[in-house]
N, C-alpha and C positions, 0 to 999 in steps of 0.2 A: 542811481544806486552804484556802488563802490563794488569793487571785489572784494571787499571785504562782509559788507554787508550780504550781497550773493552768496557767499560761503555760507555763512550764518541761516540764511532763510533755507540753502539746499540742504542742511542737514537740520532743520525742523518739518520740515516737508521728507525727508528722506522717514525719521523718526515718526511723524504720523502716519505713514503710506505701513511700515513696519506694523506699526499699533494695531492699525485697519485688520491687516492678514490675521494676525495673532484669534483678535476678537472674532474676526467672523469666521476661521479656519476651525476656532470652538464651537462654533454652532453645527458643524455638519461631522462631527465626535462619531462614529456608531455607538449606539449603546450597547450598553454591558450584556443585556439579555440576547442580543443578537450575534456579537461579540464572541459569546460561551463555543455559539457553533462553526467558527473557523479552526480550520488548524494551521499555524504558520510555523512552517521549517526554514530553517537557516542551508542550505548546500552551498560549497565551494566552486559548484559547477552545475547549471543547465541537467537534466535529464535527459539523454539521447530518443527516448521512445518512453512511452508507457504502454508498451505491445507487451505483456507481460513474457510472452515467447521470443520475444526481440531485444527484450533488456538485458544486456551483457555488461556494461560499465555501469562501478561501483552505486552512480546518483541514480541512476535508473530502477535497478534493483530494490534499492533503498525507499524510492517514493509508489513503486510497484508492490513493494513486501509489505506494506500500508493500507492495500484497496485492497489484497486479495488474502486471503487465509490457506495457510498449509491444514493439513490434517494432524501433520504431529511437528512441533519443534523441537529441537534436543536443548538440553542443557548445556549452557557453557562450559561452566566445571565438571558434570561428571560424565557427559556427551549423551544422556540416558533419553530414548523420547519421553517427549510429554505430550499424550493426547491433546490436540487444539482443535479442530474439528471432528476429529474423534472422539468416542466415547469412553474409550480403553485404550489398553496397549493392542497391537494387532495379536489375534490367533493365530498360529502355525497348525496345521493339519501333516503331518509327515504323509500317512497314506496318499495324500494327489500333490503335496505338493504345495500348499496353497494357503494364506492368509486374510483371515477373516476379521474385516474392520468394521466395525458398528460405529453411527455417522452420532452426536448427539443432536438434539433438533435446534435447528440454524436458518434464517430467514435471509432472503437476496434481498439487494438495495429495492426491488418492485413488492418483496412483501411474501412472494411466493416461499416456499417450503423447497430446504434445499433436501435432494432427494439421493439413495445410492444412483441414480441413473444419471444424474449430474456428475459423481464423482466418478461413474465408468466412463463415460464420455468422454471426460479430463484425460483418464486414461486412453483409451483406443486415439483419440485424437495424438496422443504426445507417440505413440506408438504406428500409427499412421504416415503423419507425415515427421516423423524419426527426431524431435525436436532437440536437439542436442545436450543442454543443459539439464532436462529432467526423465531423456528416455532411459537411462543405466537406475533408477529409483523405478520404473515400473516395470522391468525386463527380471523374473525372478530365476527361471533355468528354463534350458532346450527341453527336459523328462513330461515340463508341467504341460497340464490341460490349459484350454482355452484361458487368457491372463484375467479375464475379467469375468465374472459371472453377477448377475443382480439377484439375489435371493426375491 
């Protein structure tokens, strides 16, 4: 056989080997119904943590702000809350001091019933060990009574 013929045979062998992958690369597709339940994100960069207390850089934050719920997010435009695991805006009580949040009903990934005593938790914990990024949102003044009360 020639080098020329050689050429010729490695790239119809090259060409079949191609075909092969194509066709049976289709047979292991996921399907669409299963499909529905991924979420795929594009990031520029790795997540550092998904410690939600540990997530400081931008990718992290981002794929963290994902799995966990705030109670209220603001507005872009007009920076106004918007109850999100809340039910309302918060109450203010001038006499103690104090803001009263009503939770609306919300289920963890296990099914259970999320509870006010989950969200004081949240709180005493970020107030405990002094978490940086979210202790100045549960700190309301020196005057007030105990920060967290569960009705």
């Amino acid at each position: 056989m020639n080098a020329k013929q050689r050429k010729f045979s490695c790239r119809w062998v090259l060409i079949f080997a191609c075909a092969t992958m194509l066709l049976t690369g289709s047979l292991f597709v996921v399907s669409n119904a299963y499909a529905a339940n991924i979420l795929k994100m594009g990031l520029l960069q790795e997540p550092k943590t998904l410690n939600v207390w540990r997530a400081s850089d931008r990718w992290s934050r981002k794929v963290v702000g994902l799995m966990y719920q705030a109670l209220y997010v603001r507005d872009p435009k007009t920076l106004k809350l918007i109850p999100w695991l809340a039910a309302a805006p918060p109450e203010f009580d001038e006499k103690t001091l104090c803001y009263t949040v009503k939770i609306r009903p919300a289920k963890w990934s296990d099914g259970t019933e999320l509870t006010s005593e989950d969200v004081a938790f949240t709180g005493r914990f970020i107030n405990e060990f002094k978490v940086p990024r979210y202790r100045s949102k549960w700190i309301l003044s020196k005057k007030s009574r105990p920060l967290i009360n569960i009705p």
